[in-house]
Backbone as numpy.savetxt, mean C-alpha at the origin, in Angstrom:
# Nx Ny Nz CAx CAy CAz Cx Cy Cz
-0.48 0.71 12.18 -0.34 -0.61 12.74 0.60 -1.43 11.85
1.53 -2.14 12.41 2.18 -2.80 11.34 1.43 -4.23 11.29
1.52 -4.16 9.71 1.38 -5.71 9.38 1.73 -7.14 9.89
0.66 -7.93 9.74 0.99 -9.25 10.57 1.29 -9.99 9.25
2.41 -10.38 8.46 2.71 -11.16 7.69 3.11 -12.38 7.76
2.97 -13.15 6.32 3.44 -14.33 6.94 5.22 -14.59 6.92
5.60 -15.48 6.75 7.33 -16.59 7.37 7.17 -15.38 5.45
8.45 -14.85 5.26 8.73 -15.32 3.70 9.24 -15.95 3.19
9.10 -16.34 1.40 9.01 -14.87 1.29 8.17 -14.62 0.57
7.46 -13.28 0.42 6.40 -12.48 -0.28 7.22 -11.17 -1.00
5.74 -10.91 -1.53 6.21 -9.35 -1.99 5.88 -7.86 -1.50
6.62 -6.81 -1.64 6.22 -5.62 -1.10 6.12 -4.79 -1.83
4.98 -3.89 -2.19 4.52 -3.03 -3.44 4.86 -1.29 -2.02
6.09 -0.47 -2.70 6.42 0.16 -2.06 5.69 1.36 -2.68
4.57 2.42 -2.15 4.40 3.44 -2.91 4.97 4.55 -2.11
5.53 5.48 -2.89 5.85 6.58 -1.97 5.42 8.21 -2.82
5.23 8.99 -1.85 4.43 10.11 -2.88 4.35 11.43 -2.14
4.00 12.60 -2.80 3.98 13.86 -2.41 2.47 14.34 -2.84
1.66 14.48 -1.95 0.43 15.09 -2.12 0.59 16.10 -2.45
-0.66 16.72 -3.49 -0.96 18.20 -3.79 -1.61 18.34 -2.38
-2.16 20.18 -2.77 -3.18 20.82 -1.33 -4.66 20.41 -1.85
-4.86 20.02 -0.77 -6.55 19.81 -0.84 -7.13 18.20 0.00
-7.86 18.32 -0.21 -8.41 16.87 0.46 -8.76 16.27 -1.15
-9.86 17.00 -1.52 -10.40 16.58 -3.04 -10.86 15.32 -3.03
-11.46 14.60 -2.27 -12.00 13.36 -1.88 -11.25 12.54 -1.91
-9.90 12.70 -1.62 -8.78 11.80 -1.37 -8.58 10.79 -0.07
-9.26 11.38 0.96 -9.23 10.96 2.04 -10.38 9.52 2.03
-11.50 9.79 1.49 -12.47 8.86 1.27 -12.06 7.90 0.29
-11.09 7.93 -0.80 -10.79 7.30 -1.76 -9.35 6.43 -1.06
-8.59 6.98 0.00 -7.66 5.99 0.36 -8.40 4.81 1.15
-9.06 5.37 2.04 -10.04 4.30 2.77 -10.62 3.64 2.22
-11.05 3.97 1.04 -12.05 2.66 0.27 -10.77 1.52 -0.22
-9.80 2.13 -0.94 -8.34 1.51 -1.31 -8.52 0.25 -0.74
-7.87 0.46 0.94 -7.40 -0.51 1.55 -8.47 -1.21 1.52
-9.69 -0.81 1.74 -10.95 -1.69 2.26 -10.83 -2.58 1.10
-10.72 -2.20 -0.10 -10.32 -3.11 -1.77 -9.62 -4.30 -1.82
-8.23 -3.70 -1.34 -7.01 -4.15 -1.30 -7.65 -5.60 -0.26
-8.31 -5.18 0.78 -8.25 -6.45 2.11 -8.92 -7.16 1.10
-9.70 -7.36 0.35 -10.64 -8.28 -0.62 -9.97 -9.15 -1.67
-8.87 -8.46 -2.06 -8.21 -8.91 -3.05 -7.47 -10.48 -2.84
-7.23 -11.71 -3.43 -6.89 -12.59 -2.99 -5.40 -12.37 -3.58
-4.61 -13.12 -2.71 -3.47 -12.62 -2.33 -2.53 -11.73 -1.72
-3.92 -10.55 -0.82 -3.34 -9.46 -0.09 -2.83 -10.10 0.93
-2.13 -9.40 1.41 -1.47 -9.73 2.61 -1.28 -9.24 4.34
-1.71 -7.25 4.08 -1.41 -6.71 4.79 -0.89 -5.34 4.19
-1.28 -4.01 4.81 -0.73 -2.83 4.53 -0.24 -1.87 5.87
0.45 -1.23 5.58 1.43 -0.23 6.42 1.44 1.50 5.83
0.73 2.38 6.34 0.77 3.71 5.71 1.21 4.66 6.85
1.59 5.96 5.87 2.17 6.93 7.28 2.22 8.21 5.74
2.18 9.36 6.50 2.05 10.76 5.83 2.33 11.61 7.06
2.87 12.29 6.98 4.03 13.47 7.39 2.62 14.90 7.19
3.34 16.38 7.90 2.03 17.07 7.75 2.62 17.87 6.48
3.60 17.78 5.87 3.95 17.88 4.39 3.56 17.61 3.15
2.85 16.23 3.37 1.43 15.50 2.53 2.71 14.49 1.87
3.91 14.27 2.40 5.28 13.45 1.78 4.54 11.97 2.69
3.80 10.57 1.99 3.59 9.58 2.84 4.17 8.22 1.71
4.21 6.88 2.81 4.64 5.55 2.29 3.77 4.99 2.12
3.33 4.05 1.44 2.26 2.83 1.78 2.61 1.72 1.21
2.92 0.61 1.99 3.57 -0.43 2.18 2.17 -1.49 2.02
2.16 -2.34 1.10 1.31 -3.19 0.63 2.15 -4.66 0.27
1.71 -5.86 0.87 2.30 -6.83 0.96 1.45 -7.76 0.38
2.01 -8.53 -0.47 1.15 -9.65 -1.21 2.11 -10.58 -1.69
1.08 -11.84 -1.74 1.63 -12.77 -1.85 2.39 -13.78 -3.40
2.19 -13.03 -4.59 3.09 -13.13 -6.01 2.59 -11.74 -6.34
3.45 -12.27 -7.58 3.37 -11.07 -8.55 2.21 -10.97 -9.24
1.38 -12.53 -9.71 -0.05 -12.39 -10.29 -0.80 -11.39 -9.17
-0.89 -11.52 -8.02 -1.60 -10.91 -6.88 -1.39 -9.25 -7.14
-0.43 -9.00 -7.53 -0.20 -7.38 -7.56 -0.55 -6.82 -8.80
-0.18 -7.94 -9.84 -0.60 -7.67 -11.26 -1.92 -7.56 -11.32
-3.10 -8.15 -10.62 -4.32 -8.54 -10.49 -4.95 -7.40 -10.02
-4.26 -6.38 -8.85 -4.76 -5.35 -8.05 -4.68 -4.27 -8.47
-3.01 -4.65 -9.59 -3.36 -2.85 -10.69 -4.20 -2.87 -11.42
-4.75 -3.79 -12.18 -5.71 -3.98 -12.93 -7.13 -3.77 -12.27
-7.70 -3.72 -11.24 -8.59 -3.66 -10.74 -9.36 -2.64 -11.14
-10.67 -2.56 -11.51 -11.23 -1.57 -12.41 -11.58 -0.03 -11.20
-12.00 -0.78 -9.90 -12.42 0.63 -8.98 -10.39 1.42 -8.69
-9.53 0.47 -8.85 -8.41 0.99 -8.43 -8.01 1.60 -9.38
-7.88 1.67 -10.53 -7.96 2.43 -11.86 -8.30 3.49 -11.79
-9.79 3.24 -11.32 -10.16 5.01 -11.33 -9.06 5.73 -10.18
-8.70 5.10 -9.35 -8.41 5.94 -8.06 -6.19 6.51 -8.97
-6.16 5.54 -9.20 -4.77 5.60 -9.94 -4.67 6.51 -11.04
-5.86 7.04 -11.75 -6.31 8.26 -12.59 -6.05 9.62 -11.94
-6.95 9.43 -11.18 -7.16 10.27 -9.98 -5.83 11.27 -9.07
-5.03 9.75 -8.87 -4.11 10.30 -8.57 -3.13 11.37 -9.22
-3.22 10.37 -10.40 -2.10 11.09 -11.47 -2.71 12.58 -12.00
-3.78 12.64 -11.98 -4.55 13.45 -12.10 -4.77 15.08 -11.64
-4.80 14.91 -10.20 -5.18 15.37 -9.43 -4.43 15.58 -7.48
-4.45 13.93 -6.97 -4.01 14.14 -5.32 -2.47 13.79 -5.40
-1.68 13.94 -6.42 -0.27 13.51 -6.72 0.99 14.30 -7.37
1.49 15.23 -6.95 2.43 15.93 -7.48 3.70 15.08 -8.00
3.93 13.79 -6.87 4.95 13.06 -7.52 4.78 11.86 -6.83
5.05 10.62 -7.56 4.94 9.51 -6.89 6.08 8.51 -7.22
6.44 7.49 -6.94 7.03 6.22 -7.25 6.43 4.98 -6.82
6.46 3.93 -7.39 6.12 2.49 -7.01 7.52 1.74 -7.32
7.38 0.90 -6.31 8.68 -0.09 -6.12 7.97 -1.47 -5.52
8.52 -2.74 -6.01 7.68 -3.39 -5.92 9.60 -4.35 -5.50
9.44 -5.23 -4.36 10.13 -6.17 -4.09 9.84 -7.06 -3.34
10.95 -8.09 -3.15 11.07 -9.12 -2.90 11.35 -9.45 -1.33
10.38 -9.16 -0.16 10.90 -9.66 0.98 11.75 -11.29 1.21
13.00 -11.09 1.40 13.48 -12.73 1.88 13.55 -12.75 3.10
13.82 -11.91 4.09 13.60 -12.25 5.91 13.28 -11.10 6.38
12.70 -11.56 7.70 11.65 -10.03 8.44 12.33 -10.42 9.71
12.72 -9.61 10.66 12.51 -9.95 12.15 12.14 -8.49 12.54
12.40 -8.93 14.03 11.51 -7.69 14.45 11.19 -8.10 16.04
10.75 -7.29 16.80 9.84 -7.12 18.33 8.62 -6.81 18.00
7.46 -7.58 18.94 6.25 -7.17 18.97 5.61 -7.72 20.12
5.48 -6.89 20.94 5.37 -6.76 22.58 4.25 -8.02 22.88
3.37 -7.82 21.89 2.46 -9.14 22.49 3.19 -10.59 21.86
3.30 -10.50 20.70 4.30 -11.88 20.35 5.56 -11.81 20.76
6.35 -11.52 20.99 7.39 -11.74 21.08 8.47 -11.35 20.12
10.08 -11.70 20.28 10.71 -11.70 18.93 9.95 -12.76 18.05
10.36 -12.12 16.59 9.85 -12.86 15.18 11.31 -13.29 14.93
């Protein structure tokens, strides 16, 4: 589903990554993530997608940089960021920027 964001501008925490094989309770640990992430003040909205390669994006939108700084630090997201590196992650990157304009179609709203 794409994100309903607001006017910007905000920020976009870009992760992109290559899963190892296995589930390894990865599947239960992304879902709790977001469920995290929606709690966090200053979230904004997330966007994910994975390929049957285990190659996926996840697009996390918030509103400063304290807000993102605040969410790496998060003690249950820690463990999961261990984890990763650990274990459900052969290779990853984080990219973190600066949305200045969005447009777009969205059949029930309209153009943005």
């Amino acid at each position: 589903m794409i994100a309903a964001t607001p006017d910007p501008p905000y920020l976009a925490a870009i992760f992109s990554s290559q899963r190892t094989e296995g589930d390894q309770g990865y599947g239960a640990m992304a879902e709790r993530m977001v469920e995290l992430a929606r709690e966090q003040p200053g979230f904004l909205g997330v966007e994910s997608a994975r390929d049957a390669q285990g190659f996926g994006i996840t697009v996390s939108y918030w509103r400063d940089e304290a807000s993102i700084a605040n969410w790496k630090a998060n003690a249950e997201h820690a463990v999961a960021q261990r984890l990763g590196r650990d274990q459900w992650y052969g290779a990853f990157h984080l990219r973190i920027c600066r949305v200045e304009r969005e447009y777009g179609l969205d059949s029930s709203m309209g153009r943005r």
